[in-house]
MIDOSE-1310 file (N, C-alpha, C; in nm, 2 decimals, decimal comma, always signed):
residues 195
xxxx	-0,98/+1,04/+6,72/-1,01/+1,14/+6,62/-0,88/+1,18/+6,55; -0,75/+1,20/+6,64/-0,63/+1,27/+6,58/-0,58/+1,17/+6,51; -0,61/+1,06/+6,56/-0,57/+0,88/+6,44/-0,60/+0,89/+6,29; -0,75/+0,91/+6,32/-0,86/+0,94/+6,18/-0,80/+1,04/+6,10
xxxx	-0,80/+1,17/+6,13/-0,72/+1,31/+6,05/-0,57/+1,21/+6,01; -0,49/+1,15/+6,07/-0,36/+1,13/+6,03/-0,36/+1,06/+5,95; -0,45/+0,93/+5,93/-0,44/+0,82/+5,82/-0,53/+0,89/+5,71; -0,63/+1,01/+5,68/-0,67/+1,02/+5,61/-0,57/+1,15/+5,47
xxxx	-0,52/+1,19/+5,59/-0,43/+1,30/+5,51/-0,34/+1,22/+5,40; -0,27/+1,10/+5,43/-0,19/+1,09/+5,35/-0,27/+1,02/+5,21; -0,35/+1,02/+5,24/-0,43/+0,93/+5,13/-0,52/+1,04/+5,01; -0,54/+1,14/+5,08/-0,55/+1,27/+5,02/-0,44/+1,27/+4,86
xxxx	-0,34/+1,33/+4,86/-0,23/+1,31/+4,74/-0,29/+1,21/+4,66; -0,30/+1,09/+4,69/-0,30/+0,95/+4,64/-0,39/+0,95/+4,52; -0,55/+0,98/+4,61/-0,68/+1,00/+4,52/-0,66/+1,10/+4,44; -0,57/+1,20/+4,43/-0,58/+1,28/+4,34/-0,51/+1,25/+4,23
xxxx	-0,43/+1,19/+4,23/-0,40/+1,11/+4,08/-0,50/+1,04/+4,00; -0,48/+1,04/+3,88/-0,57/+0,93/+3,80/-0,52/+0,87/+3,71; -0,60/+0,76/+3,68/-0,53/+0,64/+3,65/-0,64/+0,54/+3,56; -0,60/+0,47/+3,48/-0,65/+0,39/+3,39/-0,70/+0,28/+3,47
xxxx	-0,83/+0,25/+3,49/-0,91/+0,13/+3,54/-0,95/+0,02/+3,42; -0,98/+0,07/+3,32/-1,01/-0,04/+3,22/-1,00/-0,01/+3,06; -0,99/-0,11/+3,03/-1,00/-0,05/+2,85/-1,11/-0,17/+2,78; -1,14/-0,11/+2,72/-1,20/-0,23/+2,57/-1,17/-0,19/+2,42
xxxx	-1,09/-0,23/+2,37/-1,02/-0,43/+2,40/-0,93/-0,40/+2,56; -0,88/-0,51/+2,63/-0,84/-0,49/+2,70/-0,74/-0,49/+2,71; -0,64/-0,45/+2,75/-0,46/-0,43/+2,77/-0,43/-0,57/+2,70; -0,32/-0,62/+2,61/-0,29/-0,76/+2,58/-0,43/-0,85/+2,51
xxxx	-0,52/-0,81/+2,45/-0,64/-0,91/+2,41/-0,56/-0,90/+2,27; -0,65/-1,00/+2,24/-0,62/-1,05/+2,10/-0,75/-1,07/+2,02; -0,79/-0,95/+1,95/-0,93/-0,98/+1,86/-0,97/-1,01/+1,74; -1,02/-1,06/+1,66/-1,07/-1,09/+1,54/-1,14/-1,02/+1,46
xxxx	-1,25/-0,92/+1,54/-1,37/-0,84/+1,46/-1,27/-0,72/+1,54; -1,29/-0,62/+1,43/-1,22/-0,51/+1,48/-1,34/-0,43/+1,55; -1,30/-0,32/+1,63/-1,42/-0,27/+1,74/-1,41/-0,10/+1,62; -1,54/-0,10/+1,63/-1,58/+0,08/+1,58/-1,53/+0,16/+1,64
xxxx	-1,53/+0,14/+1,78/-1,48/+0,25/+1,89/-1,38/+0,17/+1,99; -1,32/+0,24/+2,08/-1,21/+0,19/+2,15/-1,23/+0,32/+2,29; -1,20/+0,20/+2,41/-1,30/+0,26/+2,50/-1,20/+0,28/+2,61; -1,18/+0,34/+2,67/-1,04/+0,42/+2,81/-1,15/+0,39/+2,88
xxxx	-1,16/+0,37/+3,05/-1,25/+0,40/+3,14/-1,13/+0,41/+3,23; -1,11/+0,56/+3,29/-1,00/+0,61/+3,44/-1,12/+0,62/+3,56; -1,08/+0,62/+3,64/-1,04/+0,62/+3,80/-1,13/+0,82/+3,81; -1,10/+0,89/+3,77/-1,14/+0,99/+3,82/-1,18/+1,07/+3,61
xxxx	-1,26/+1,18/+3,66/-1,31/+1,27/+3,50/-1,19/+1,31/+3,43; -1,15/+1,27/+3,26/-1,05/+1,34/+3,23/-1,09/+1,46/+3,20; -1,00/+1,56/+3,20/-1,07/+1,68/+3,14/-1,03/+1,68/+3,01; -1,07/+1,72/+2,92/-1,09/+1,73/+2,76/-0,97/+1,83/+2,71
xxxx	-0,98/+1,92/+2,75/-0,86/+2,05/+2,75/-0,69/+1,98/+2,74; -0,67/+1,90/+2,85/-0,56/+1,85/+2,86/-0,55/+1,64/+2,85; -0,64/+1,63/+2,77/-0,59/+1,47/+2,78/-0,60/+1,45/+2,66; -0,45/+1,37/+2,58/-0,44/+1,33/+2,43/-0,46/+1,21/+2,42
xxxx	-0,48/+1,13/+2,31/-0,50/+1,00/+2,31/-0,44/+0,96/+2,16; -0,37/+0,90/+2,11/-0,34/+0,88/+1,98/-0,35/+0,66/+2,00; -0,37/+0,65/+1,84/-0,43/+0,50/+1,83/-0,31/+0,52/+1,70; -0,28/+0,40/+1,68/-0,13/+0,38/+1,60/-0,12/+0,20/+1,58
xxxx	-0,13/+0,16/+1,46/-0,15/+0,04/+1,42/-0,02/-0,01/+1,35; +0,01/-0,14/+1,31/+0,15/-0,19/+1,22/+0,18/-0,08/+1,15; +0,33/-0,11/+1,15/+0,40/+0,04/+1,08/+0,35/+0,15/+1,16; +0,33/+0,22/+1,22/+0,31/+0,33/+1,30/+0,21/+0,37/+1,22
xxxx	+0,09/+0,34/+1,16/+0,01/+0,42/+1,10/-0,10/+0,46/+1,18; -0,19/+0,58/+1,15/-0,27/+0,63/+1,28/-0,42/+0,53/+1,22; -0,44/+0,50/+1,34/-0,58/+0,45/+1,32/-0,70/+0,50/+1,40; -0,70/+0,62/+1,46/-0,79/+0,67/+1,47/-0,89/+0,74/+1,40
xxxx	-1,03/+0,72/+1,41/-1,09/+0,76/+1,33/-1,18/+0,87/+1,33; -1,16/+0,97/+1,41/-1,16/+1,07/+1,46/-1,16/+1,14/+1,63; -1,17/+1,28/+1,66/-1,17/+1,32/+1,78/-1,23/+1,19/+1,88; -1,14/+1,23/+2,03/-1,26/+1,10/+2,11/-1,39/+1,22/+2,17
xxxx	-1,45/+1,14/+2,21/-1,57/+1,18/+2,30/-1,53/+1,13/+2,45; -1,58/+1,20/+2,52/-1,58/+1,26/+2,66/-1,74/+1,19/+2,74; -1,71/+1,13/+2,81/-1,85/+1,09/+2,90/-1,86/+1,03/+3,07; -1,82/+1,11/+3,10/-1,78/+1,12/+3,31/-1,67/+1,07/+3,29
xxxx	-1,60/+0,88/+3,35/-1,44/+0,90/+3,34/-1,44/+0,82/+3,23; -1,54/+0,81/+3,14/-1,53/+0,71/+3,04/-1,45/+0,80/+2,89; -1,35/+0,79/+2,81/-1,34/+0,81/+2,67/-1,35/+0,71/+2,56; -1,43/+0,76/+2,45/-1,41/+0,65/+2,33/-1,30/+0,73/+2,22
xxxx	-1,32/+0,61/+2,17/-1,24/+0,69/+1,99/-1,23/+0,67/+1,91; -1,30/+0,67/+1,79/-1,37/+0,62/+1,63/-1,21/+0,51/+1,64; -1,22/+0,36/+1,62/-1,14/+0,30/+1,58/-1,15/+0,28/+1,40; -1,02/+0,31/+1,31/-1,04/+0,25/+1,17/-0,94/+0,17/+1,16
xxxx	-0,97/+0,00/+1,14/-0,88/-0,10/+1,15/-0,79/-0,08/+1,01; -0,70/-0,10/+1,05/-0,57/-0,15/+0,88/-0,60/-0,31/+0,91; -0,40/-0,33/+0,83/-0,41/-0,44/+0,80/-0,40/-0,54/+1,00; -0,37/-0,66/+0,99/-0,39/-0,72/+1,09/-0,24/-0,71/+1,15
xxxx	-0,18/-0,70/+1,30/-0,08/-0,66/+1,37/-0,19/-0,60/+1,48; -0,03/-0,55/+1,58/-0,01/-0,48/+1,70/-0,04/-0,33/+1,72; -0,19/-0,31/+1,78/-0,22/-0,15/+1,78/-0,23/-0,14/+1,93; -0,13/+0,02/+1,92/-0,12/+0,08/+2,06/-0,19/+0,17/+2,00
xxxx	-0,28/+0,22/+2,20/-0,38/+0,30/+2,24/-0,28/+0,39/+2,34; -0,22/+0,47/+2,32/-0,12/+0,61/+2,38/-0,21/+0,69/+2,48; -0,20/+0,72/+2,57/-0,27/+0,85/+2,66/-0,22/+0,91/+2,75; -0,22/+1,07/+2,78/-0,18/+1,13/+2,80/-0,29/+1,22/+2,87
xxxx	-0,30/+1,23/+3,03/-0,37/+1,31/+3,06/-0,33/+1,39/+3,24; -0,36/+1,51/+3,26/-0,32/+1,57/+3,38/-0,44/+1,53/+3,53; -0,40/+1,47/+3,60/-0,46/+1,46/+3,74/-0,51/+1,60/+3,74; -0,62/+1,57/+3,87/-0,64/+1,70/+3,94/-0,55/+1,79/+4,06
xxxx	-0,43/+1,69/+4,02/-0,32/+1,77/+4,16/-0,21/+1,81/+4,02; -0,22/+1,83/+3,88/-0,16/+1,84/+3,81/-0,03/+1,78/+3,77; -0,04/+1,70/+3,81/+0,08/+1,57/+3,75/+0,03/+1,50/+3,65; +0,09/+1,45/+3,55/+0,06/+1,43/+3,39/+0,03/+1,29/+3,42
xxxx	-0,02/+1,21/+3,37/-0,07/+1,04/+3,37/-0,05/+1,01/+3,24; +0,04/+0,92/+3,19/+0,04/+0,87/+3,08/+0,06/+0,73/+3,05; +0,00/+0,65/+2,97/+0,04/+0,50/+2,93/-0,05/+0,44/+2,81; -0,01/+0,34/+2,82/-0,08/+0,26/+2,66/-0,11/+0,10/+2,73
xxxx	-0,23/+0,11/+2,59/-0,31/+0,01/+2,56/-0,27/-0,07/+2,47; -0,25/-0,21/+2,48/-0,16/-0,28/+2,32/-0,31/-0,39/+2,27; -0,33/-0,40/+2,20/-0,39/-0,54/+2,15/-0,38/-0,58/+2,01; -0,39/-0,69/+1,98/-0,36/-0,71/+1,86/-0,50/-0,78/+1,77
xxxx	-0,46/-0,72/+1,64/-0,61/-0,77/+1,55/-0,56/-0,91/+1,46; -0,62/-1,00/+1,48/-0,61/-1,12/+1,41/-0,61/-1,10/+1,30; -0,69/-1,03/+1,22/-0,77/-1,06/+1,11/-0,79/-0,87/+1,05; -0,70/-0,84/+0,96/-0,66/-0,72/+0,89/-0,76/-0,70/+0,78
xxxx	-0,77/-0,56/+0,73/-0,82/-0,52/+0,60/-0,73/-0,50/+0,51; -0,74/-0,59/+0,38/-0,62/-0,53/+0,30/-0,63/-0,37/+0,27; -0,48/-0,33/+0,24/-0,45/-0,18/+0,21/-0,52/-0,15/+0,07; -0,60/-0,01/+0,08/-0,67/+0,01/-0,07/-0,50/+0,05/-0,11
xxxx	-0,55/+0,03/-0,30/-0,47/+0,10/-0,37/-0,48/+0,25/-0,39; -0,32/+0,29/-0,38/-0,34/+0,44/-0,42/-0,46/+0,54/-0,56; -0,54/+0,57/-0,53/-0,63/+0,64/-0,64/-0,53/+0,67/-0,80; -0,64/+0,62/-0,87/-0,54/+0,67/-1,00/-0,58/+0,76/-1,11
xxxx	-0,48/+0,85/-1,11/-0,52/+0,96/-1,22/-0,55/+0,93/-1,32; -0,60/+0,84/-1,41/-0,64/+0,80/-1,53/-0,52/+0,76/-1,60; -0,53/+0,72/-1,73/-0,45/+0,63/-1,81/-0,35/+0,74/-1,87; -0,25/+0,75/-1,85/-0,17/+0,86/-1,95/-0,05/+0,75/-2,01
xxxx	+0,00/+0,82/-2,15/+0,05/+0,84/-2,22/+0,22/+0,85/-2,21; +0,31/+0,72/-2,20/+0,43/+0,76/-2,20/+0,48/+0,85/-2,31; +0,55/+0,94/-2,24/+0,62/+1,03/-2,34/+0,73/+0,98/-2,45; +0,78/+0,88/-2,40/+0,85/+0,84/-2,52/+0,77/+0,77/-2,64
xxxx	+0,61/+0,72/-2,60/+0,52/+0,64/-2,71/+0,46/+0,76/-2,81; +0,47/+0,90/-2,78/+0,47/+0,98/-2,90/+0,54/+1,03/-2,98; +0,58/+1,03/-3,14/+0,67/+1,07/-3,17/+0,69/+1,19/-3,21; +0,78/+1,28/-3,17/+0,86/+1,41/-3,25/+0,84/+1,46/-3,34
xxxx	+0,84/+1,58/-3,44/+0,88/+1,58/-3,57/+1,02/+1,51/-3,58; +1,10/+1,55/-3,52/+1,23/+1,50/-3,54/+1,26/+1,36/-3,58; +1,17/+1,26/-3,52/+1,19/+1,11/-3,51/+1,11/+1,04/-3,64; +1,04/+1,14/-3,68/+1,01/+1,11/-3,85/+1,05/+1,02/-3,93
xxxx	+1,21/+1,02/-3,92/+1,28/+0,92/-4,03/+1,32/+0,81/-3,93; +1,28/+0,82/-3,80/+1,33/+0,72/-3,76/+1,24/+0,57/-3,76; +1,20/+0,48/-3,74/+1,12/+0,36/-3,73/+1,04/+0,35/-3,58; +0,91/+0,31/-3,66/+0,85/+0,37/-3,48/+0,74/+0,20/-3,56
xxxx	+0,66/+0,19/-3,41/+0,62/+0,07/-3,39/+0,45/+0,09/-3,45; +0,40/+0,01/-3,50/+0,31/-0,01/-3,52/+0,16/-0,06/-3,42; +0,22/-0,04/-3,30/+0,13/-0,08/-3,19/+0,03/+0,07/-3,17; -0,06/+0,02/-3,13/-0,18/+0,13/-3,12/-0,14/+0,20/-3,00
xxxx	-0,17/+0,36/-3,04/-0,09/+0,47/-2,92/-0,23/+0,51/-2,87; -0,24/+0,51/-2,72/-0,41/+0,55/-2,71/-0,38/+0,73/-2,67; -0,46/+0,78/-2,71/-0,43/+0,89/-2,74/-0,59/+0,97/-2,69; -0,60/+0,97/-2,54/-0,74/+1,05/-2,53/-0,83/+0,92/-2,48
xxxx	-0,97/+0,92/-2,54/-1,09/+0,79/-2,60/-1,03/+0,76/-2,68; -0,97/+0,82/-2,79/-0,94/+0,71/-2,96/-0,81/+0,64/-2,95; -0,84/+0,52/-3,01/-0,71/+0,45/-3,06/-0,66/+0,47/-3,19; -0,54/+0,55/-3,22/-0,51/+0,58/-3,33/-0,35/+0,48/-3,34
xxxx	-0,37/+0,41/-3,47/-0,24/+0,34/-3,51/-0,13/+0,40/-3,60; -0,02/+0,37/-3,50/+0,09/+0,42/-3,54/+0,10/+0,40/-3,71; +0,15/+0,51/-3,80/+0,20/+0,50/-3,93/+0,34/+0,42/-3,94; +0,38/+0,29/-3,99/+0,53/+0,26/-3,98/+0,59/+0,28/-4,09
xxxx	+0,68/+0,39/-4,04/+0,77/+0,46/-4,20/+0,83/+0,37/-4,23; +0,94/+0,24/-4,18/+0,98/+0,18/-4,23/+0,92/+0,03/-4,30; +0,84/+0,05/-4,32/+0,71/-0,04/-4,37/+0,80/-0,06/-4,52; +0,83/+0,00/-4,61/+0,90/-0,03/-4,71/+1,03/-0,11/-4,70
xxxx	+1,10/-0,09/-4,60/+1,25/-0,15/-4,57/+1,19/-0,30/-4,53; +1,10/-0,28/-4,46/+1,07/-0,46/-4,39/+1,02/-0,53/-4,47; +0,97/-0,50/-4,58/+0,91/-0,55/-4,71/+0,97/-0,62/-4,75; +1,09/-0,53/-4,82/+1,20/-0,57/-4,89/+1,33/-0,64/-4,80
xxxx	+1,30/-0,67/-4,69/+1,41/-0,75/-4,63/+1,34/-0,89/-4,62; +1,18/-0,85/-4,63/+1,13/-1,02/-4,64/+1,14/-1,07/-4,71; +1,14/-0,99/-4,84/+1,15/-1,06/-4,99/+1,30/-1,17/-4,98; +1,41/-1,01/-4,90/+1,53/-1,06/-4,92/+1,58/-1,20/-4,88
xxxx	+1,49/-1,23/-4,80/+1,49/-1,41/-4,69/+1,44/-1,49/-4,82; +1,32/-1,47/-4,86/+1,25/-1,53/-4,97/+1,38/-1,59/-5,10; +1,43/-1,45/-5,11/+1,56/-1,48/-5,22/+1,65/-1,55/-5,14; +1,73/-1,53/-5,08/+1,85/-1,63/-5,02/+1,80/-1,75/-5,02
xxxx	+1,64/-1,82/-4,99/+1,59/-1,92/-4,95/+1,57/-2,03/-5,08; +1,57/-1,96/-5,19/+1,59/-1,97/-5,32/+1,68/-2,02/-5,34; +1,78/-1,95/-5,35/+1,94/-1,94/-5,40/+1,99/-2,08/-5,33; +1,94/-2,08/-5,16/+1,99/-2,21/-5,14/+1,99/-2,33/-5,18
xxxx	+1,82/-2,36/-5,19/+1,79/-2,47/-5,23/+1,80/-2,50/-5,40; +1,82/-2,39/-5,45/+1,91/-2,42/-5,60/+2,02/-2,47/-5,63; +2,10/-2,46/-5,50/+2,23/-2,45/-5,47/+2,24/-2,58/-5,46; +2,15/-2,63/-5,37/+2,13/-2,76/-5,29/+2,07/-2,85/-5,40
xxxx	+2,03/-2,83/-5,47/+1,97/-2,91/-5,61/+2,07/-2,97/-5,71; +2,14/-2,82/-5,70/+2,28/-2,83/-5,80/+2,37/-2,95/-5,77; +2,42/-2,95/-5,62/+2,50/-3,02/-5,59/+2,44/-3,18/-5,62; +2,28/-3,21/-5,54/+2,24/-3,33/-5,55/+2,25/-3,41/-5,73
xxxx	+2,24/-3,29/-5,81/+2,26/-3,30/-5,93/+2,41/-3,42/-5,97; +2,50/-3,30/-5,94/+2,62/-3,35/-5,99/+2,69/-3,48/-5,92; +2,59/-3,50/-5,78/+2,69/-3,65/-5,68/+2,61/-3,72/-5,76; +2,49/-3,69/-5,83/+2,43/-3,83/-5,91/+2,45/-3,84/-6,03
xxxx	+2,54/-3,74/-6,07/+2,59/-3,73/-6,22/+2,72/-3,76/-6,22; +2,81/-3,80/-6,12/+2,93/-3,88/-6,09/+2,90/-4,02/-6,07; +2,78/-4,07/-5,98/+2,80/-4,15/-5,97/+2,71/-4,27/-6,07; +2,65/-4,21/-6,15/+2,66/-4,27/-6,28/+2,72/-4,30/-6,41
xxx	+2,80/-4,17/-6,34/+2,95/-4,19/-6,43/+3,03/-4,31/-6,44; +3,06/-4,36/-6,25/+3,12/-4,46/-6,23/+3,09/-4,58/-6,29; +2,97/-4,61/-6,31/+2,90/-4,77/-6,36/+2,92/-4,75/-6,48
C-alpha cells in the first residue's frame, strides 16, 4: 500500500498540467479547402477566463474570425482564410496547478483568396483639372472635366492662337513649294539655255 501512495503522488503534479492532444488541421498539414472553424482539443477543460488563442496568416495578418467557443476540452475558432501561405494557431492557456501552457499550431493553405480591393470613395476630381480665376489667361485643355453626374467641356482660351499657328504651317507650306517650283523653273531654264 505505502508502494501505491508513493508512485501515485508523483504523478499527481504531472496530470495537473495541460496540454494540447490534437488540432484540426493538424500541426504541419497542408490544406486546400480552407476549414470555417479551427479546432484545439487539450488533455484537461480550458477555462475561458484565462486561455487566449490568436490565428495569424502570411504577413502576420489576423485570421480569426471571431471569439472561440468553449466545449469541455474541446476549442473552436471562426477561421477567415486570406491569401494562400503559412497560418499559425498561438495558445495560451493556465493549468489547474497554475502554470501557463503555451504553443502553436502551423499549417499551410494551398489554395488562397485573392485580397479585396480597398473600398472606394467615389470618383473625385484632381485639383489641378479645375481652373482658377487666376489661370484664365492661361491655356487649359479641352478634355472633358467631370464635374459631379455632368460632363462639362473645358472652354479653350487659346483656341484663337492654335488657329492661327495652323494657318501659319499652311503658309510656310506654300512658301516652300513655291520656292521649290522657282528653283525647278530656272535649272530648266538654264538648261535650255545650253542647247
Amino acid at each position: 500500500m505505502a508502494l501505491g501512495v508513493s508512485l501515485a503522488l508523483p504523478a499527481a503534479p504531472a496530470a495537473a498540467h495541460n496540454s494540447l492532444t490534437g488540432s484540426d488541421p493538424r500541426n504541419g498539414a497542408r490544406v486546400a479547402e480552407a476549414p470555417t472553424r479551427i479546432e484545439l482539443r487539450f488533455l484537461a477543460k480550458p477555462d475561458p477566463g484565462t486561455t487566449k488563442i490568436t490565428v495569424t496568416g502570411p504577413d502576420n495578418v489576423v485570421a480569426s474570425g471571431g471569439p472561440p467557443t468553449f466545449s469541455g476540452s474541446r476549442v473552436s475558432i471562426p477561421f477567415t482564410p486570406g491569401r494562400a501561405g503559412l497560418y499559425v494557431v498561438g495558445y495560451r492557456l493556465a493549468s489547474s496547478d497554475g502554470h501557463p501552457v503555451s504553443g502553436e499550431v502551423r499549417f499551410t493553405l494551398t489554395t488562397g483568396t485573392p485580397a479585396e480591393p480597398p473600398p472606394s470613395t467615389g470618383p473625385t476630381a484632381p485639383a489641378s483639372a479645375v481652373p482658377s480665376p487666376t489661370d484664365a489667361a492661361a491655356p487649359t485643355s479641352a478634355a472633358p472635366v467631370p464635374t459631379g453626374g455632368a460632363t462639362v467641356a473645358a472652354v479653350p482660351t487659346a483656341g484663337r492662337s492654335e488657329g492661327a499657328a495652323g494657318r501659319g504651317w499652311l503658309w510656310a507650306l506654300g512658301g516652300a513649294v513655291a520656292l521649290a517650283a522657282l528653283a525647278a523653273g530656272l535649272l530648266l531654264r538654264r538648261r535650255s539655255a545650253r542647247r
